[in-house]
PAZAPA-4460 file (N, C-alpha, C; in steps of 0.05 Angstrom, whole numbers, plus 32768, in hexadecimal, padded with zeros to 4 digits):
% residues 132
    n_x    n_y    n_z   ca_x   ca_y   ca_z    c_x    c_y    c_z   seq   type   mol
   847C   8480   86EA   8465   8491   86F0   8469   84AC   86E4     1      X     A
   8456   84B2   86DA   8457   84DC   86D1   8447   84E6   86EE     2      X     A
   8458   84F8   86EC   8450   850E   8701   8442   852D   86F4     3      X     A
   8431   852D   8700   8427   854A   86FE   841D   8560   8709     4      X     A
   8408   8570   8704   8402   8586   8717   83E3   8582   8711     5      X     A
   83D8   8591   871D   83B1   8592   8714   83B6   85AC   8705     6      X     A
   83A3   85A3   86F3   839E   85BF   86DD   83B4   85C4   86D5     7      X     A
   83C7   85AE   86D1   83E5   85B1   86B9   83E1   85A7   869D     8      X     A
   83D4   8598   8699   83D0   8591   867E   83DD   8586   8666     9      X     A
   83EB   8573   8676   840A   856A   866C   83FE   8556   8658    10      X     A
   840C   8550   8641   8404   8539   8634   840C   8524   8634    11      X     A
   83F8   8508   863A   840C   84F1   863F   8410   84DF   862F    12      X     A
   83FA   84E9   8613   83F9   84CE   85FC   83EF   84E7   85ED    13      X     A
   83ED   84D0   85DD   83E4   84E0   85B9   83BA   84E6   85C6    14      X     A
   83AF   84DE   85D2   8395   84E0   85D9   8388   84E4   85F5    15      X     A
   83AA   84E5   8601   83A0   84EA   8620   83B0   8506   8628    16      X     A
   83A7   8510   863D   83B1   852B   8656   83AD   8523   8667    17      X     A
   83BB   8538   8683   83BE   8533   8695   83AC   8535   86A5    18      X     A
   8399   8547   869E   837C   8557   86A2   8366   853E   86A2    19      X     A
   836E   8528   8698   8358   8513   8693   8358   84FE   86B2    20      X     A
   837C   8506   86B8   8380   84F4   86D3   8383   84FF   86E6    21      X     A
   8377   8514   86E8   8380   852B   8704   8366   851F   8716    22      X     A
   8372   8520   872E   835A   8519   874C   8348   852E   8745    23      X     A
   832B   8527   874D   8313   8535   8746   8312   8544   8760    24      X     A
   831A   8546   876F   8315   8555   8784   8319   856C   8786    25      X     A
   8313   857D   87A0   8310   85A3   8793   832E   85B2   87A0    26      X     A
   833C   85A0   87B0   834F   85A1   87BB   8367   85A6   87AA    27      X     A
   8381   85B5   87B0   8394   85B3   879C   83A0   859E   87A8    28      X     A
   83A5   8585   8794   83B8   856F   87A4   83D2   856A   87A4    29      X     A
   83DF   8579   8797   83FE   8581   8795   83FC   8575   877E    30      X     A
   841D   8566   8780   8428   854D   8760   8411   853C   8765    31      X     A
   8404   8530   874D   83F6   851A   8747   8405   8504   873D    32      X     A
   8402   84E2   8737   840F   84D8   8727   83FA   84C7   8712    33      X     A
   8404   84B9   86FD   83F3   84AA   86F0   8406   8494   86DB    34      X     A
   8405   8480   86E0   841A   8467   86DC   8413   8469   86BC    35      X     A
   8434   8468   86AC   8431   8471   8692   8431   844F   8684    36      X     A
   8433   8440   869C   8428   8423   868A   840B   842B   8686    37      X     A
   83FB   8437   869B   83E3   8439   8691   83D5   8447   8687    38      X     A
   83E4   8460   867D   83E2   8461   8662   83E8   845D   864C    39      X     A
   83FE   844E   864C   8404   843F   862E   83EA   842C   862D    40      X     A
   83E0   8423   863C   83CB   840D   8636   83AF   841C   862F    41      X     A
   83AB   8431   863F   8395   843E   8635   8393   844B   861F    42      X     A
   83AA   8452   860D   83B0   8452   85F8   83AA   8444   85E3    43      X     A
   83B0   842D   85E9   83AC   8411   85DA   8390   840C   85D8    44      X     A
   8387   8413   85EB   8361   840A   85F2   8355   8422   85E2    45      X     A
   8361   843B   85DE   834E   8455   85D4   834D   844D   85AB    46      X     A
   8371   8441   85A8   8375   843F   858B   8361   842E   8588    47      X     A
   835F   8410   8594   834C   83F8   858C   8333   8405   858B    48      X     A
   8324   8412   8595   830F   841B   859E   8306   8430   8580    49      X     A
   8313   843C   8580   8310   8459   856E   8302   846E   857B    50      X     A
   82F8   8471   8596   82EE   8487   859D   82F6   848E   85B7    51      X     A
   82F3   84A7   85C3   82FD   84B0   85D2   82F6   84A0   85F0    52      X     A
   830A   849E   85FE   82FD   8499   861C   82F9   84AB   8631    53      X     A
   82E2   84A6   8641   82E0   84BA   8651   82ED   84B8   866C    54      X     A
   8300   84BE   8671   830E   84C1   868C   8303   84C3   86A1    55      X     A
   82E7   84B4   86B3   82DD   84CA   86C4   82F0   84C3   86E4    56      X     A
   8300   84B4   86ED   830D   84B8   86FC   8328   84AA   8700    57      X     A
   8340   84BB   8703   8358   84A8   8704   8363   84A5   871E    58      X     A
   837C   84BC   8721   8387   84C8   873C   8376   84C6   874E    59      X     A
   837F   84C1   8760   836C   84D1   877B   8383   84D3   878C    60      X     A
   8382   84EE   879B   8388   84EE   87B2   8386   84DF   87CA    61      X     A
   838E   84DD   87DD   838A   84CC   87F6   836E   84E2   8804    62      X     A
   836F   84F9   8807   835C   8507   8815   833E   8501   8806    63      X     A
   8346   8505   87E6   8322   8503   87D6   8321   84DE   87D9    64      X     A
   8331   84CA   87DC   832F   84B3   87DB   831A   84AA   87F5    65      X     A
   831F   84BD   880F   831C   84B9   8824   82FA   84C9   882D    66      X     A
   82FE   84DA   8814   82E2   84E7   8818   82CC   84D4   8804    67      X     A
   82D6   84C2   87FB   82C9   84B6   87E4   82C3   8496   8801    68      X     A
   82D1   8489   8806   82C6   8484   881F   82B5   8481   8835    69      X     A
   82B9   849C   8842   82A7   84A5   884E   828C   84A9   8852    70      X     A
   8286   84AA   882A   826C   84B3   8823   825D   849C   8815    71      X     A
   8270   8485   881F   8266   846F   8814   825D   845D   8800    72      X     A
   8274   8466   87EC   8271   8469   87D4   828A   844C   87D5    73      X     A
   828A   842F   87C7   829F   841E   87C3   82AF   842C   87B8    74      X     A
   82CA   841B   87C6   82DF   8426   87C3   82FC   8415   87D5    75      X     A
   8310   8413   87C3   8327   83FE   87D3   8328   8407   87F1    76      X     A
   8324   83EB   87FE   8327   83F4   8815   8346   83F5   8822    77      X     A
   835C   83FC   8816   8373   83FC   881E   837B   8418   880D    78      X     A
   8391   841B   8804   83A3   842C   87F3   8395   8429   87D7    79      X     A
   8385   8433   87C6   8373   8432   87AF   8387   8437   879D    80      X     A
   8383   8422   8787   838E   8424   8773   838A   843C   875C    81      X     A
   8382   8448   8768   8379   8464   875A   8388   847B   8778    82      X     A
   8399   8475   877E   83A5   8481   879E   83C6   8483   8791    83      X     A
   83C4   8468   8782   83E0   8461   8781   83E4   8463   875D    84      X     A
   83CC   8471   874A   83D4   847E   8738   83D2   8468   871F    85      X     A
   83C9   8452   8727   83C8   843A   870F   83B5   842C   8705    86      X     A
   8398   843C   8709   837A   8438   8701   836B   8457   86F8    87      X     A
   8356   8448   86EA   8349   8462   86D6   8329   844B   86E4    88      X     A
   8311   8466   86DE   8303   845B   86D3   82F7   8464   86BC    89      X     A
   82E8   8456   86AD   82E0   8464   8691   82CF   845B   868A    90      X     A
   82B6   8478   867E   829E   846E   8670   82A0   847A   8650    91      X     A
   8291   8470   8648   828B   8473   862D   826E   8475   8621    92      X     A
   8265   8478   8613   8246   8473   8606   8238   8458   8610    93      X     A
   821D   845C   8615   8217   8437   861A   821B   842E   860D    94      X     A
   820F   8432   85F6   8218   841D   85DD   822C   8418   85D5    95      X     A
   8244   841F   85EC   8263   8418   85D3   826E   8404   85F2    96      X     A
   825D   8405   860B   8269   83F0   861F   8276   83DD   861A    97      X     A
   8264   83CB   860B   8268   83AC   860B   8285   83A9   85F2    98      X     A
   8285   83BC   85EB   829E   83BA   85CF   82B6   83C9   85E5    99      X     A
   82AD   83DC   85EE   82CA   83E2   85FF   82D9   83C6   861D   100      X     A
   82BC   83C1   8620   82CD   83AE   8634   82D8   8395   862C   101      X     A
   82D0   8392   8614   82DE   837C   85FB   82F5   838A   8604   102      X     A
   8308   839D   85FB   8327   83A9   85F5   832F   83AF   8611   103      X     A
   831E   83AF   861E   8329   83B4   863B   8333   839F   8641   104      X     A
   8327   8382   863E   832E   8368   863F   834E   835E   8637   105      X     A
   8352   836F   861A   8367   8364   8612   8382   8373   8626   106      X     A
   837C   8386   862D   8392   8391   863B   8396   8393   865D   107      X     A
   8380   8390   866E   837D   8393   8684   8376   8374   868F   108      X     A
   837F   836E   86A6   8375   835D   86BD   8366   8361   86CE   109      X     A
   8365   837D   86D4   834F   8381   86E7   833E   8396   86E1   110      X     A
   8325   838F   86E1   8313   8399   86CF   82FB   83A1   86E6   111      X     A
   82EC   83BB   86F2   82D8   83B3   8701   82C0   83C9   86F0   112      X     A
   82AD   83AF   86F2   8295   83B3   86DD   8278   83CF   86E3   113      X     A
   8273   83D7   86E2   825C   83F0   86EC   8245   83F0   86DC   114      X     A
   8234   83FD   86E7   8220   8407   86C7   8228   8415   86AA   115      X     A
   8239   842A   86C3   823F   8446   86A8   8260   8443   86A4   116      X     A
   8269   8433   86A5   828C   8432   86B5   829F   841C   86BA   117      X     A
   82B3   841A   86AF   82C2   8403   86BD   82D6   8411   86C1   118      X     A
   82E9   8405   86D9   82FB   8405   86E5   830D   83FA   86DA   119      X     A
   8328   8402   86D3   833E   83EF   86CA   8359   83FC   86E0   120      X     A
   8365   83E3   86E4   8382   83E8   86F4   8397   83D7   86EE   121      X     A
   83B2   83D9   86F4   83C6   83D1   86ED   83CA   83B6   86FC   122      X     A
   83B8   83AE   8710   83C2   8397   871D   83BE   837E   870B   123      X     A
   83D3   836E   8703   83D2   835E   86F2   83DD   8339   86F7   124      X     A
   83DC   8336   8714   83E6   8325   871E   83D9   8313   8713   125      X     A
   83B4   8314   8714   83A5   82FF   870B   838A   8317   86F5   126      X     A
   8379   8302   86EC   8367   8310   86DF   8354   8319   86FA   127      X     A
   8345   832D   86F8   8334   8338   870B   8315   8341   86F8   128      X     A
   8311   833A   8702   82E9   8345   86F7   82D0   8349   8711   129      X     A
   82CE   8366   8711   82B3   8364   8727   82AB   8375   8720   130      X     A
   828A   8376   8732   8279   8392   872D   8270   839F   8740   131      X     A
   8268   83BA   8734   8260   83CB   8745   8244   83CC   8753   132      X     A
***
């Protein structure tokens, strides 16, 4: 796991920062973490791809996890794999969806599908596919 701070800006790949996986919340959340298997893989998915991905949520805290919840928004109903530092989700252009979730394929097992967004996480026991 890399550890970090919010608003540190540490670099974790040739195309990623830390700033891309920091909890969105307005709270300071102390150390953050973000599993550097997953970003070596998101790495892999940005080179195949050729364009940038958009990070829109990694980390979360247990407190913004819990306010995400509340407001009834889906969301793991146990310890979230975005809790424990080993899921992203990511959008891109519409038109480049259907080619990113091609490369997402090659690298991820669990995949959860959206309009604007998929979900990828490290759990790799079996293949996983659902939607939002």
């Amino acid at each position: 796991m890399i550890l970090f701070k919010k608003d540190e800006r540490k670099k974790l790949s040739r195309s990623f920062h830390s700033g891309e996986f920091e909890c969105r919340c307005a709270e300071d959340c102390g150390v953050q973490e973000i599993s550097d298997v997953l970003i070596d893989k998101l790495q892999k998915v940005r080179d195949a791809f050729g364009s940038p991905l958009i990070i829109t949520s990694a980390y979360r805290c247990k407190a913004h996890q819990e306010r995400l919840r509340a407001s009834g928004i889906l969301t793991a109903v146990g310890k979230s794999t975005h809790e424990m530092g080993i899921a992203v989700d990511i959008s891109v252009q519409a038109s480049k969806m259907a080619k990113l979730l091609t490369i997402l394929e090659e690298h991820f097992e669990a995949i959860g599908i959206a309009r604007n967004f998929y979900h990828v996480d490290l759990r790799d026991e079996k293949k996983r596919r659902w939607k939002y």
